[in-house]
C-alpha positions in Angstrom: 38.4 59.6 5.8 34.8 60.9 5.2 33.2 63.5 3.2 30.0 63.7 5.1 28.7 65.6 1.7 30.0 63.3 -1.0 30.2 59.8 1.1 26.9 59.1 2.6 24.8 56.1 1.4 21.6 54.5 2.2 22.3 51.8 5.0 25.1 53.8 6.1 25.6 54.1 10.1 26.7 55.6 12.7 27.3 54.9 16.7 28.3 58.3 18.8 29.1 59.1 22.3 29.7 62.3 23.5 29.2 64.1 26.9 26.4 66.2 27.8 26.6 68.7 30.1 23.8 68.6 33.0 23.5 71.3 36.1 21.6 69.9 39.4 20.5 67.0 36.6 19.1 69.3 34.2 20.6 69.7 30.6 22.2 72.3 29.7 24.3 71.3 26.8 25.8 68.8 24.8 29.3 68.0 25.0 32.4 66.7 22.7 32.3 63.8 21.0 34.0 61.0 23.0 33.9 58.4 20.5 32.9 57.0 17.5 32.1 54.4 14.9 31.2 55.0 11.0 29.7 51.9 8.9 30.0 53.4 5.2 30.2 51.0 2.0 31.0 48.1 4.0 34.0 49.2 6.0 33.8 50.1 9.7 35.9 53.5 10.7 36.9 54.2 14.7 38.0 57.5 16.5 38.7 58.0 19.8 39.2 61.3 21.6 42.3 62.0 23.1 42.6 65.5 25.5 45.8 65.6 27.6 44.6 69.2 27.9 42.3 71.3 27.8 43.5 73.0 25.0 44.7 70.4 22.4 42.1 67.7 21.7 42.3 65.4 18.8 40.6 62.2 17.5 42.7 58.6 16.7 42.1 55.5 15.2 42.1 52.1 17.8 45.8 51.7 16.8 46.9 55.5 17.5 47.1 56.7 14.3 45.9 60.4 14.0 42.5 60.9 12.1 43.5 64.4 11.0 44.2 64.4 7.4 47.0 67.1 5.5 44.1 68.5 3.4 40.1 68.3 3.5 38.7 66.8 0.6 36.1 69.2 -0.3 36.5 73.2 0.7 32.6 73.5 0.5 30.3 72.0 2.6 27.6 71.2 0.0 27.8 71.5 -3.6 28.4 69.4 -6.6 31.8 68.8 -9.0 31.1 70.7 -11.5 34.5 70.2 -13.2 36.8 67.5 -12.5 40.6 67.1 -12.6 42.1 66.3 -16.4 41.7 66.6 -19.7 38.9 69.0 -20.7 37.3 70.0 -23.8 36.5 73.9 -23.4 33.2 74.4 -24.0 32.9 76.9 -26.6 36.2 77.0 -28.1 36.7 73.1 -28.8 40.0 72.6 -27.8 41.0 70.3 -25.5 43.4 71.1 -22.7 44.6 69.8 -18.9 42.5 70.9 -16.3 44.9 71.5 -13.2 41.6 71.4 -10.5 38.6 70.7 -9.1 35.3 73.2 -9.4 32.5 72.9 -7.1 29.1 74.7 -7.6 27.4 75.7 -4.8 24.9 78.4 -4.0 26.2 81.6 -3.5 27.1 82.5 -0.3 28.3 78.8 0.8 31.4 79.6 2.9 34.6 78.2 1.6 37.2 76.7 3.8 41.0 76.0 4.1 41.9 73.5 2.6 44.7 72.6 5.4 46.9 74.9 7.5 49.2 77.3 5.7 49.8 81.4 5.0 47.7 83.2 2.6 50.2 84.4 -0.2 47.4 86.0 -2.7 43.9 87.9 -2.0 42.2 90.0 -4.9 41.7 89.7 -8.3 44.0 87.2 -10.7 42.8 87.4 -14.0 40.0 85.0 -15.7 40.0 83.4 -11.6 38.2 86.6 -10.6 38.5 87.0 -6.6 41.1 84.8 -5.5 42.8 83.3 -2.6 45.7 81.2 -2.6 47.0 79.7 0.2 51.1 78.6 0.8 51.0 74.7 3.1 54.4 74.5 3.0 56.6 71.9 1.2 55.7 73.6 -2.0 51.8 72.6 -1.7 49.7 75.7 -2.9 45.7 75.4 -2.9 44.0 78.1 -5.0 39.9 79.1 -4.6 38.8 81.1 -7.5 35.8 82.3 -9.0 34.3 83.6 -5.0 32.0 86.0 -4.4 33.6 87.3 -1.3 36.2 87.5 1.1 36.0 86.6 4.4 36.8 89.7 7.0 40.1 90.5 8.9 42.4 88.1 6.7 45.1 89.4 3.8 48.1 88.2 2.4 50.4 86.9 4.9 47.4 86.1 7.6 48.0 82.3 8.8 44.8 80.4 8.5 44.0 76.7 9.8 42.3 73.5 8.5 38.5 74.2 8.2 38.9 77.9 8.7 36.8 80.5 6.2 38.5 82.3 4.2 35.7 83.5 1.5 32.0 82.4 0.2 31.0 81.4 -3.3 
């Protein structure tokens, strides 16, 4: 529900609790996040951590409703929109055409991420895109990230990647 990259303001808050980790009472490292409340624009978010297992833990609202979204909102952690979704006038030629995505600048080497789980279905060169990677979700939602400067290692077409993972760098 928050892009901590695009969402912050001034006055914006937030409460945490999380475990640390002590040995004979020294610290030795912090632990997960137990809980936690966002103030941000004048409405107050809640998650709670929920572990049945080791394994699979997950964060929920008050009223049990996941807080893991389909899609992150932004596949780079800092940046800037540098093109937004719509109508576009190209910039040399004149004409104006749909633009079918969102371009973020960033500085080169910024890794980019999954945008949500799925199977990657292309990896190389497509065209005026340059290095490519698109990625299959399932229920005919594709995500394509163009224009990178590299690939991340040890993934090709048909390697099955999850939310947040990297799969290349600006």
């Amino acid at each position: 529900d928050i892009d901590f990259a695009w969402d912050i303001r001034e006055g914006d808050r937030m409460i945490v609790i999380y475990d640390r980790i002590l040995k004979d009472g020294e610290h030795l490292r912090d632990g997960p996040v137990l809980a936690a409340e966002f103030h941000n624009r004048g409405r107050i978010l809640q998650a709670l951590r929920f572990a049945p297992d080791a394994e699979s833990a997950d964060y929920f609202a008050p009223d049990g409703k996941s807080m893991r979204q389909a899609f992150l909102r932004t596949p780079v952690d800092v940046g800037r929109i540098s093109s937004h979704f719509g109508p576009r006038k190209h910039p040399i030629l004149g004409y104006t055409r749909q633009h079918r995505g969102v371009d973020y600048a960033a500085p080169t080497g910024t890794p980019i991420r999954a945008a949500g789980n799925g199977r990657i279905t292309h990896r190389g060169a497509r065209g005026g895109y340059g290095k490519t990677v698109i990625i299959d979700h399932g229920n005919n939602y594709k995500t394509l990230y163009a224009h990178m400067n590299g690939y991340r290692r040890g993934q090709s077409v048909g390697s099955r990647v999850s939310q947040g993972e990297i799969i290349g760098y600006v």
